[in-house]
C-alpha positions in Angstrom: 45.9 267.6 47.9 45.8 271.3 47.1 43.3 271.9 50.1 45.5 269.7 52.3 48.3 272.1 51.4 46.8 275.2 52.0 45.6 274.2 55.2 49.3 273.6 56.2 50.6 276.9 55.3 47.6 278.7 56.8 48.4 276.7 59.9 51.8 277.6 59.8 51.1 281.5 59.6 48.9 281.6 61.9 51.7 279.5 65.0 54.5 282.2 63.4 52.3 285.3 64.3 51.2 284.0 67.7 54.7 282.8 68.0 56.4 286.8 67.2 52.8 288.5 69.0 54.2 286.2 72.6 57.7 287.3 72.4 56.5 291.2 71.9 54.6 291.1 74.9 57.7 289.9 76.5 59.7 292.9 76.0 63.4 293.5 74.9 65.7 291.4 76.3 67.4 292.4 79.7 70.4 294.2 79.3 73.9 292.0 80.2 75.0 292.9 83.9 78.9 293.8 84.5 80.9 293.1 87.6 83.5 295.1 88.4 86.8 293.6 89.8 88.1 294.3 93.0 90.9 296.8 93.2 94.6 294.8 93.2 97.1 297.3 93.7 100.2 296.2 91.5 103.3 293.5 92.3 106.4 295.6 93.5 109.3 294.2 91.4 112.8 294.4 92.6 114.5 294.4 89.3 116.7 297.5 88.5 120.2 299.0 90.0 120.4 300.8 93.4 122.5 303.0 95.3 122.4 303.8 98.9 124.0 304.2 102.3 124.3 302.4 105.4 125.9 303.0 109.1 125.7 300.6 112.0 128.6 298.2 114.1 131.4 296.3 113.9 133.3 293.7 115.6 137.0 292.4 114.7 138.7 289.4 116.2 141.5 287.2 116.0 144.9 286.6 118.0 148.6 287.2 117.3 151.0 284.5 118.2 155.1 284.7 118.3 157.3 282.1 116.7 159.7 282.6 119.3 158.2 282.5 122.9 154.8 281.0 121.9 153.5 283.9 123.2 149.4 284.7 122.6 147.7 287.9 122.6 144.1 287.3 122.5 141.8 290.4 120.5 139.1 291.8 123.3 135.9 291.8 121.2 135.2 295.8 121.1 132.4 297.2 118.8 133.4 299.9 116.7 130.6 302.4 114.6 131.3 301.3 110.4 129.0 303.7 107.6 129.4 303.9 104.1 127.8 303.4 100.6 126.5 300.5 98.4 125.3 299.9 94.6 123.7 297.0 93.1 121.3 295.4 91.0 118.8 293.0 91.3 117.0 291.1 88.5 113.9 289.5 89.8 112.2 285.8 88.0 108.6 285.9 90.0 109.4 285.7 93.4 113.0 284.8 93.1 115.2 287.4 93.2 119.3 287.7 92.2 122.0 290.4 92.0 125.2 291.5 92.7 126.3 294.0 95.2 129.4 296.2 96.5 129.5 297.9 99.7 132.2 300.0 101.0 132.9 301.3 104.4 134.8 303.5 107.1 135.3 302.2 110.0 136.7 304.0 113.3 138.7 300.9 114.6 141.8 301.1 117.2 141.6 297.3 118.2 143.7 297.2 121.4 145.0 293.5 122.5 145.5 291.9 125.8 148.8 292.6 127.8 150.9 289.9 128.0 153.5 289.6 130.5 156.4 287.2 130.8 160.1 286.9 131.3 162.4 286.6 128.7 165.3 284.7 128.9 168.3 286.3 130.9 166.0 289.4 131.3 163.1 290.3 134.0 159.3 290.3 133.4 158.1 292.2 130.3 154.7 293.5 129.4 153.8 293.7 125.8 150.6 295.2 123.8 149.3 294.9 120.4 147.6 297.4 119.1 146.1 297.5 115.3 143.5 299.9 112.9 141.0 299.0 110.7 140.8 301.7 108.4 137.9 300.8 106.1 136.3 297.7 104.9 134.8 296.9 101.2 133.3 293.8 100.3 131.7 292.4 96.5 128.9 289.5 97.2 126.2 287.6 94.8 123.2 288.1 96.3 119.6 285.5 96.3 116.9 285.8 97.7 113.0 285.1 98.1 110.0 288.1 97.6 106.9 288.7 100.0 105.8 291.1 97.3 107.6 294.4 98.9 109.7 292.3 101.2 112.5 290.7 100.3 114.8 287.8 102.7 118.3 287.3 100.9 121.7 285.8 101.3 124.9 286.6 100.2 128.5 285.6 99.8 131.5 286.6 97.7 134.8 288.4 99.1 136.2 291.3 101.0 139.1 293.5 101.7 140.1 295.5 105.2 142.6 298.1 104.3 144.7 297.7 107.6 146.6 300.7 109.6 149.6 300.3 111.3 150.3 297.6 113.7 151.8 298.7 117.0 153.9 296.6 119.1 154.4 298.3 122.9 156.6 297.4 125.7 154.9 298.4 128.8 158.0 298.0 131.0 160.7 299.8 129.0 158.3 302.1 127.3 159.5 301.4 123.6 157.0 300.7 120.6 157.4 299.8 117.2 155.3 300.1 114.4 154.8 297.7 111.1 152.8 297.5 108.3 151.3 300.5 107.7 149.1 300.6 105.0 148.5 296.7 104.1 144.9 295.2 103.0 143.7 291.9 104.4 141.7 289.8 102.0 139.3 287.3 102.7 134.9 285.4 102.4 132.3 286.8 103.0 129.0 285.4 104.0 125.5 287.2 105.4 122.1 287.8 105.0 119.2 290.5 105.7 116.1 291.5 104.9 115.0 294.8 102.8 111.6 295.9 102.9 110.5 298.5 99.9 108.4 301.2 101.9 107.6 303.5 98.7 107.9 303.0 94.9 111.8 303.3 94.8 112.9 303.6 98.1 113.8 300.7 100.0 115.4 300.0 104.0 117.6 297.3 104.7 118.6 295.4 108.1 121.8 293.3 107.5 124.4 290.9 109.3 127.6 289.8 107.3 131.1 288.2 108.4 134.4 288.3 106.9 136.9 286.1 107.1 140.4 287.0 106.6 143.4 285.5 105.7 146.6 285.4 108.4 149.3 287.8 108.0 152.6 288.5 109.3 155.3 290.6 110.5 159.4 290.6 112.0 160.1 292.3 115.1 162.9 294.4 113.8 166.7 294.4 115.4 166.7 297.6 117.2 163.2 296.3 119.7 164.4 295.3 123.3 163.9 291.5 124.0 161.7 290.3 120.7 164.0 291.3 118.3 163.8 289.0 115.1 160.5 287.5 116.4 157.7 286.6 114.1 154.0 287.3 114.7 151.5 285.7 112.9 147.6 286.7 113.4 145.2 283.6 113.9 141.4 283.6 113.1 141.2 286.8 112.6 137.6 288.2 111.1 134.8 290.8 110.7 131.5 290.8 112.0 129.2 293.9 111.1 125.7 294.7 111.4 124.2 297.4 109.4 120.7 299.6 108.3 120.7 301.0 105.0 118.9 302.7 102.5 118.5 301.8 98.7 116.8 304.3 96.0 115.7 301.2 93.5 116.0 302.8 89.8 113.2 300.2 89.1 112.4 298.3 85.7 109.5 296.4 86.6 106.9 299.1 88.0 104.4 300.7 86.3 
């Protein structure tokens, strides 16, 4: 039994020191290899508040109609240059993107209407002009919108205000004017859409269409005007259509 042990154990050495004399001829074990990742330059994130400018075009229309003749003066649909400031923020959930936004604008408008000409009753043929001014135009809109990574397509809607000139009321015949409402706003909706593309860290360009539409308003011929004295205009479908560029400085919260 003894020997039948000792055999074992001498067996065993002798399979442990060929086993540790194969793996030192083997060497150390090769070293691990490392990949590097490729290069992914980061996400631009639209979150943070803005300020910027923005000039482009504007088109007003809309008619003026009388209570008393039925008379319609239709709104010739003349572009006119707007430019003027905005500040917002956006807040952006992955590639969703929401804010809010207020824009405010001059605008060089002297909207000249149609000549109308008819004849009055027991007087001969009159010719009559509107002419109005839109002095400046400010709107406040939610905006949404979807993120290409540094592009971003949006929507908005919310409301607006045209602070309105003086409305001028011309006989062409007689030569006689009168002027009403100076210095009334029109209020109204907004709706509109663009897309802003971020070209550097903070600094982002913007191409935009909205329209405004505003409410009606109306004025009374007064007394002392030849031939529509006491007469009532009312304006019909009268809106705002503007096209803009822009640029935003993005004080950004999300960027490295």
């Amino acid at each position: 039994m003894y020997k039948q042990f000792s055999a074992i154990v001498l067996a065993s050495s002798v399979l442990g020191f060929s086993g540790a004399a194969s793996a030192a001829d083997l060497g150390p074990p090769p070293a691990p290899v490392y990949k590097v990742a490729p290069y992914e330059p980061p996400q631009f994130y639209w979150t943070g508040l803005y300020l910027g400018g923005n000039v482009g075009g504007g088109w007003t229309q809309g008619s003026w109609t009388d209570s008393m003749f039925g008379i319609g003066w239709g709104n010739p649909n003349n572009p006119v240059f707007i430019g003027g400031a905005q500040v917002g923020a956006n807040y952006q959930i992955q590639h969703f993107v929401i804010g809010l936004e207020a824009d405010f604008d001059w605008a060089a408008s002297h909207r000249v209407n149609n000549v109308v000409t008819f004849t009055p009753p027991g007087a001969g043929p009159n010719s009559f002009q509107l002419a109005s001014n839109n002095r400046w135009i400010t709107t406040l809109a939610a905006r949404a919108g979807y993120a290409f990574d540094s592009i971003l397509l949006y929507v908005k809607g919310g409301g607006g205000w045209v602070g309105s000139g003086h409305i001028t009321l011309s006989n062409l015949t007689t030569n006689s004017a009168a002027t009403f409402s100076n210095g009334s706003t029109d209020t109204g909706w907004l709706v509109g859409g663009g897309l802003e593309w971020a070209f550097a860290h903070n600094w982002t360009v913007r191409f935009e269409y909205d329209f405004l539409g505003l409410s009606n308003r109306s004025f009374v011929v007064p007394a002392a005007f030849p031939v529509l004295a006491g007469d009532t205009f009312t304006s019909q479908h009268h809106n705002v259509q503007m096209a803009t560029v822009g640029i935003n400085y993005l004080f950004n919260l999300g960027n490295p």
